[in-house]
C-alpha positions in Angstrom: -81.5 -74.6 16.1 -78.3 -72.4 16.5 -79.5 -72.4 20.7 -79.8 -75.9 20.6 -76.9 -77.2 18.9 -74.6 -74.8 21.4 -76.9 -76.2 24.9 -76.2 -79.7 23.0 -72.4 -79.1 22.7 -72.4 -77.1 26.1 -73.8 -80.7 27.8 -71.6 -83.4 25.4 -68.9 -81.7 23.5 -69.3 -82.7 20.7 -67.5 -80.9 17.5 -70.3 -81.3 15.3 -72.4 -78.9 17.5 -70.0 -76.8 17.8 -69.4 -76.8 13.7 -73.3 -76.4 13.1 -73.2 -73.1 15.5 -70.0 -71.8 14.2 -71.5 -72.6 10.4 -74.8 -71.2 10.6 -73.8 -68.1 12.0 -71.9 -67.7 9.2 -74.1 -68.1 6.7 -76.4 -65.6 8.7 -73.5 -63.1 8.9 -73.2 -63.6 5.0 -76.4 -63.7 3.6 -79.0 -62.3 6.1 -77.7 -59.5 8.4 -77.9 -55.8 7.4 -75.1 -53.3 7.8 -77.4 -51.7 10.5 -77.1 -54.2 12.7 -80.6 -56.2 11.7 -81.4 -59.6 10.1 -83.4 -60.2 7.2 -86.3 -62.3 6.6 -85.7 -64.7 4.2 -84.1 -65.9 0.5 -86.0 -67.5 -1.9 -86.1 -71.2 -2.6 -85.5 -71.4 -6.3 -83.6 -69.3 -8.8 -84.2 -68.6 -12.0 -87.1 -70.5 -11.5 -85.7 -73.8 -10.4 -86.1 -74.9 -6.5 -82.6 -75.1 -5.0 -80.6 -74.3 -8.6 -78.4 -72.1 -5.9 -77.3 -74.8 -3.7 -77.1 -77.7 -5.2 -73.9 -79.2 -7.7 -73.1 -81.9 -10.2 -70.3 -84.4 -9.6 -68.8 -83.1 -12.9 -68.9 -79.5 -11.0 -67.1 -81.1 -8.3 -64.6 -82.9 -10.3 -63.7 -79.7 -11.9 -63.2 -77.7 -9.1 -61.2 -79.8 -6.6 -59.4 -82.0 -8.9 -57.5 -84.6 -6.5 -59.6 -83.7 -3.7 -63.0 -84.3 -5.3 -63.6 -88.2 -4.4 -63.0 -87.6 -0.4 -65.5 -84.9 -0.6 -67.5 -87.0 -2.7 -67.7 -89.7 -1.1 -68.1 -87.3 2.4 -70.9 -85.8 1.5 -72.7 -88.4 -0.8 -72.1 -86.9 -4.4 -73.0 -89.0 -7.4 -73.0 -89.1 -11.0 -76.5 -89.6 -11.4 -77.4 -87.3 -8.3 -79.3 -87.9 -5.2 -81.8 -84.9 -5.9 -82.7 -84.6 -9.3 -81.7 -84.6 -12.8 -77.8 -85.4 -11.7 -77.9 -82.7 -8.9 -76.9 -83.4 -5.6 -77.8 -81.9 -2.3 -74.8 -81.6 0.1 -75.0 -84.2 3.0 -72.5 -85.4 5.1 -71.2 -88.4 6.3 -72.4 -90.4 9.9 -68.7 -92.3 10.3 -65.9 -89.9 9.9 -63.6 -92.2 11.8 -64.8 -94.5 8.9 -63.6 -92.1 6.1 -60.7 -91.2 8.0 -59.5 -95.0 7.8 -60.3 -95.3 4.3 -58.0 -92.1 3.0 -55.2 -92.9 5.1 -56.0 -89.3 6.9 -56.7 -88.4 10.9 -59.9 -86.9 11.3 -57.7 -83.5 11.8 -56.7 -83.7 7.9 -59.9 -84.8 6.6 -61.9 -81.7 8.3 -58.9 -79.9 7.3 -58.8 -80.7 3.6 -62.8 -80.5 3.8 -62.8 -76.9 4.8 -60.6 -75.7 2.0 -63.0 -78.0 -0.3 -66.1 -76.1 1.0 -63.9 -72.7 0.4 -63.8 -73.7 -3.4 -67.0 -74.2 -3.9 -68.4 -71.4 -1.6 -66.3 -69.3 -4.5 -67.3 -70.7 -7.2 -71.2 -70.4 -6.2 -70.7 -66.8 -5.9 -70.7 -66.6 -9.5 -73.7 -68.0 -9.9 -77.1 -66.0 -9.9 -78.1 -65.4 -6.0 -81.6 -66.5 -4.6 -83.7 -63.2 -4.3 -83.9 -62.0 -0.8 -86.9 -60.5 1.4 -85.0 -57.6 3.2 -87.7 -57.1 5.6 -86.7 -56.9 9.2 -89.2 -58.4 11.6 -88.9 -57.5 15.3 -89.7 -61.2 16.5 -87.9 -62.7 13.7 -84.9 -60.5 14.8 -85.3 -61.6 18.4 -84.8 -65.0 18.5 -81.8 -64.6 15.9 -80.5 -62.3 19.4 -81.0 -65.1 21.9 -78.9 -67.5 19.4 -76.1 -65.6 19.2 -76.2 -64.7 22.8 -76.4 -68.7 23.1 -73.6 -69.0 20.9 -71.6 -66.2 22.8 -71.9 -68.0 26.0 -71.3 -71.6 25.7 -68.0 -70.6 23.0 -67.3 -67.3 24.6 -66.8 -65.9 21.0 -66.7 -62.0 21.5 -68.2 -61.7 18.1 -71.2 -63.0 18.9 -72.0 -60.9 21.6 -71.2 -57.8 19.5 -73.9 -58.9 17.0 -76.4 -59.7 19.7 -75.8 -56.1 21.2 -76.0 -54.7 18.1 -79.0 -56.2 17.4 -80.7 -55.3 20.7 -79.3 -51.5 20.0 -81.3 -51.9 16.4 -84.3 -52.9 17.8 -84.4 -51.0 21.1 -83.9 -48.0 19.2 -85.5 -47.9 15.2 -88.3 -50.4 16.2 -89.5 -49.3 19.4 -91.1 -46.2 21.1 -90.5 -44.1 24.3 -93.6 -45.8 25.5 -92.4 -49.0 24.6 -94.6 -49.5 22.0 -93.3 -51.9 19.2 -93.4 -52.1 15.2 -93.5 -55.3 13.8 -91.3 -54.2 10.2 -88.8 -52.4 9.3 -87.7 -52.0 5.6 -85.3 -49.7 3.7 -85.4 -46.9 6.7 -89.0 -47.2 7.3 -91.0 -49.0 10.3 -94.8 -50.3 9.7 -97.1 -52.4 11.5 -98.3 -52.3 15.1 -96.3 -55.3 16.6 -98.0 -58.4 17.5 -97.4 -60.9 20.9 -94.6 -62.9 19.7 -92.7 -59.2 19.0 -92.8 -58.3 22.7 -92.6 -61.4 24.0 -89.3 -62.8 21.8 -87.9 -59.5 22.3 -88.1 -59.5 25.9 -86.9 -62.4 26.1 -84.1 -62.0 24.4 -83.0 -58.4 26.5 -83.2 -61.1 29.4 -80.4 -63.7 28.0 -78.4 -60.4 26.8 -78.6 -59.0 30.8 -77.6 -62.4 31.6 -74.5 -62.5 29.3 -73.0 -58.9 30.1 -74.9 -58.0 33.1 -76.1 -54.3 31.9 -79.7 -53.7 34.0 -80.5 -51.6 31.0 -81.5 -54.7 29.0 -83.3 -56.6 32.1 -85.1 -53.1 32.6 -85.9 -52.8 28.8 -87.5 -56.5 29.2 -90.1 -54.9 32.4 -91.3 -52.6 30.7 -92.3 -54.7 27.4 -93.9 -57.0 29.8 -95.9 -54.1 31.2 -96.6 -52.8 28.4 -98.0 -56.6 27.2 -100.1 -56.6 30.8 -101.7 -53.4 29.3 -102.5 -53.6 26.0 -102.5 -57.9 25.2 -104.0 -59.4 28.7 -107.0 -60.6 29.0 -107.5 -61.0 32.9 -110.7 -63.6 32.4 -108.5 -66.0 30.5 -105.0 -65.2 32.1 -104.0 -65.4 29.1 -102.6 -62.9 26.4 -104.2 -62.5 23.0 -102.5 -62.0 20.2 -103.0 -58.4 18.9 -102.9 -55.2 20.9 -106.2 -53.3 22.3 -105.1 -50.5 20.2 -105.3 -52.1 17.1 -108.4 -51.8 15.1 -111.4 -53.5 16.3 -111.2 -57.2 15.0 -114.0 -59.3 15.4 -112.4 -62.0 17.3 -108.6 -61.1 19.1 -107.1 -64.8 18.8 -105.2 -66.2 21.8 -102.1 -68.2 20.5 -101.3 -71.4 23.0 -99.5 -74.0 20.6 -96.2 -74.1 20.6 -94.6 -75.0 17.0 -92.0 -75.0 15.3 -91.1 -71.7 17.4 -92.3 -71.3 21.0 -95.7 -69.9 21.0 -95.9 -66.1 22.2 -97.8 -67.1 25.1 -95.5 -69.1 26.3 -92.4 -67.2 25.6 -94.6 -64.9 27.8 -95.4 -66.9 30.9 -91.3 -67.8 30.7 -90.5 -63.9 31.1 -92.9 -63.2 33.8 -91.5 -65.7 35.7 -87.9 -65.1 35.1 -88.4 -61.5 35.6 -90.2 -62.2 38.6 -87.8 -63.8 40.3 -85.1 -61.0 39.3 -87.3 -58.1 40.6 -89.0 -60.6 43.4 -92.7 -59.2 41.7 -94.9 -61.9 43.1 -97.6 -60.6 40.4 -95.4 -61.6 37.7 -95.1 -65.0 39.3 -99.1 -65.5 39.8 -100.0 -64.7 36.3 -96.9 -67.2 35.0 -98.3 -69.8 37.0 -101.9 -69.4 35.9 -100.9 -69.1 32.3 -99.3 -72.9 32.9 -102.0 -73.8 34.8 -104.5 -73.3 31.3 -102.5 -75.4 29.3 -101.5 -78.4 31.9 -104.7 -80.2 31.1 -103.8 -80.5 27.3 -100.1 -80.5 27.6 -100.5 -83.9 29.0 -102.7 -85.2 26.4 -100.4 -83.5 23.7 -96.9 -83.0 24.6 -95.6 -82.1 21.4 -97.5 -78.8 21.1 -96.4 -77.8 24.8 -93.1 -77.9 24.7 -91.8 -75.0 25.3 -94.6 -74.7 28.3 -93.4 -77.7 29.5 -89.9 -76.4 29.8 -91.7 -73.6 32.3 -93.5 -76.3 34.1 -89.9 -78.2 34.6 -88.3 -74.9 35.9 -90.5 -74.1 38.1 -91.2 -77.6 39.6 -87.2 -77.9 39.6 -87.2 -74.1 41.5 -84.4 -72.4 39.9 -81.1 -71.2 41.4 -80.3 -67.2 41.4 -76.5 -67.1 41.0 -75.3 -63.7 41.9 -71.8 -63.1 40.9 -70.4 -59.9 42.8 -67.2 -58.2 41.7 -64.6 -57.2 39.6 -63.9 -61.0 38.1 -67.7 -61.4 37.3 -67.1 -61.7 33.5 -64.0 -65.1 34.1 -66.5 -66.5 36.9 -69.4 -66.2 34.1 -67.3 -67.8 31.6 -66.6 -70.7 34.1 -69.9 -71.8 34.9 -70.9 -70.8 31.1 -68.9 -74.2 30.7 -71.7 -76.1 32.3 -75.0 -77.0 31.3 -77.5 -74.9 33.7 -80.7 -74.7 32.3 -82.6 -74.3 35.5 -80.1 -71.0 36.5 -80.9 -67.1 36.5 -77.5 -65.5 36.7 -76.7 -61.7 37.8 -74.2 -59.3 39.1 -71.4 -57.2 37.7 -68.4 -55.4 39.5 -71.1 -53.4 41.6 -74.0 -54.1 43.2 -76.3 -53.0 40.8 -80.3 -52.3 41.5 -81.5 -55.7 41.8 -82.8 -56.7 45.4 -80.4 -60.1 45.5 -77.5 -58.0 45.0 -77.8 -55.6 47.8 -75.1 -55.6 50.5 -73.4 -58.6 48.7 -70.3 -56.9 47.3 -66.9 -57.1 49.5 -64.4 -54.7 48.1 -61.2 -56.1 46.5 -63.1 -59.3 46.3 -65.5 -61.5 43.7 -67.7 -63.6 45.4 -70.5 -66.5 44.1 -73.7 -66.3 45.4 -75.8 -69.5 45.3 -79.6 -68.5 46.3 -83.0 -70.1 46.3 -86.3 -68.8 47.1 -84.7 -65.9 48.8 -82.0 -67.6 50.7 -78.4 -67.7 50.0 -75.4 -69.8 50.6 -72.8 -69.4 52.1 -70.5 -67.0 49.5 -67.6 -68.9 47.6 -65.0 -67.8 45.2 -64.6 -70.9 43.1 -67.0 -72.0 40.4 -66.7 -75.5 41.3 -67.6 -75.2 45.2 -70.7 -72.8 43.3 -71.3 -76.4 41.3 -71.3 -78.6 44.3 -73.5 -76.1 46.0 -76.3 -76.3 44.0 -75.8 -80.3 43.6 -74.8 -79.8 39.7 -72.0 -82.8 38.7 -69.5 -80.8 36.3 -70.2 -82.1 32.7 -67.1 -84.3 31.4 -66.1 -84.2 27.8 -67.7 -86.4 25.4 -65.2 -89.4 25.3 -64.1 -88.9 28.6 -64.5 -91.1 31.5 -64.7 -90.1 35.4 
């Protein structure tokens, strides 16, 4: 959700997103991130052996504790006497029409979110005195993963160096305590120890996330770190007859039957997080292998993504880049990281950036830096542009119609 509401604010600009992001990063900073640089699994649902006790408040409680303040966040977030959970408790929710509320209490919408925020400071105080939801401190590689790419999300539509400090951290974590020098992975980690031969979604969440992170800083160490967990998946998950990948590794125990995981739910299924990486790192290392076994692994599950969209999705997001054929931006020299940022601004889902101040390794950055100079690369299917230096003649280049913000009119 955290990668959504930030695409969502990146294409409309609208605060809320933003808010959501900025909010549940913190509550992931506060309540579920390790001092190692890892996320934990969960917190319980109930404490002391009622569901949501933690969370939830009386309008007495409220009246207490902000006094003059207590009907505007009342009537905000839809508090009641009687309660609109159960037995007088009332579940935080907040309002559709803030223009609406603004109105009523004689208040801009600046003062209101202002005098909101200190509300929610009270209360976040006062709940720390109550007794805290147990909380499952196991780190899970995939888990961990997709936490990554939602910071990295986060870091590059707000450009908030924070959050690109946590998602480096967090790929130093895992790179390091939950992987081997063959690139083997463990699935858990817990108080110092690892356990469990990683599964699918383990290598294919985490390479995918080393891909965003190269994207955002442009350090080939994470793009390369993404390879070799693919090869290592081609080795030890795929199952050539299928072109598929099954879920458990060959050097696992014998199992009866090794499942083959296709649906995508409420997270992307592994195979499709998979296809997704072959193809992107196929087009940054021009492997044409990768790119044949992407496009076979789509070409299983067109059939029944038709007849059932909603467990395809994130296939069908594959099947829209490739149809769409995605831009390589290359973005050579020493103002890489402000030309990033720039283009960062826009919503660019069909884009594979790379570059830095050098060249690098990759085969679309060769003989593309000019000294003393930063130049934009716009390429497709293995032929570039003419180089610019502005983001915008980058935009028109590719045909891309600069987002205005929400509110705004051309």
């Amino acid at each position: 959700l955290v990668s959504l509401y930030a695409k969502a604010y990146q294409l409309t600009g609208r605060p809320l997103y933003k808010e959501v992001v900025y909010e549940t990063l913190a509550f992931v900073e506060r309540e579920l991130s390790s001092p190692e640089g890892a996320f934990y699994s969960s917190l319980d649902a109930d404490t002391e052996g009622e569901e949501g006790k933690f969370y939830v408040w009386t309008q007495p409680e409220v009246n207490r504790l902000l006094k003059d303040q207590a009907a505007l966040f009342s009537d905000y977030y839809h508090l009641t006497e009687e309660g609109n959970w159960e037995e007088g408790k009332n579940i935080l929710y907040r309002a559709d029409d803030e223009a609406e509320r603004a109105a009523k209490y004689s208040l801009t919408p600046g003062e209101i979110q202002s005098t909101l925020q200190k509300a929610r400071l009270r209360l976040l105080q006062a709940r720390e005195k109550r007794v805290r939801p147990g909380l499952d401190d196991k780190v899970l590689t995939s888990w961990n993963a997709l936490m990554m790419q939602a910071y990295i999300d986060a870091y590059r539509v707000f450009g908030e160096e924070k959050f690109r400090q946590v998602a480096q951290r967090n790929a130093t974590f895992l790179t390091k305590r939950m992987m081997r020098s063959d690139f083997r992975l463990y699935r858990n980690y817990k108080k110092g120890k690892v356990s469990v031969n990683a599964f699918l979604d383990d290598y294919s969440f985490l390479a995918g996330a080393l891909i965003d992170l190269y994207q955002a800083t442009f350090d080939e160490k994470w793009l390369n770190t993404a390879r070799s967990l693919a090869e290592y998946s081609l080795k030890h998950f795929y199952d050539a007859k299928s072109s598929m990948f099954f879920y458990t590794s060959d050097l696992d125990p014998a199992l009866i039957v090794r499942q083959v995981e296709r649906y995508d739910q409420a997270i992307p299924s592994s195979n499709s997080e998979m296809a997704r990486n072959l193809y992107r790192l196929g087009l940054y290392f021009a492997n044409e292998g990768y790119l044949k076994k992407s496009e076979a692994m789509l070409s299983q599950v067109r059939a029944d993504m038709l007849k059932y969209p909603p467990y395809f999705t994130h296939w069908a997001g594959l099947l829209m880049a490739q149809l769409d054929e995605p831009y390589e931006v290359a973005i050579v020299g020493s103002d890489w990281l402000q030309i990033r940022r720039e283009l960062d601004q826009h919503y660019l889902p069909h884009v594979l950036l790379s570059g830095g101040k050098d060249e690098g390794s990759l085969e679309l950055l060769q003989g593309k830096l000019v000294p003393e100079e930063t130049y934009i690369y716009v390429c497709r299917q293995k032929s570039c542009k003419r180089p610019v230096q502005e983001v915008r003649d980058a935009l028109a280049q590719m045909k891309v119609k600069p987002v205005l913000p929400l509110g705004a009119s051309e």
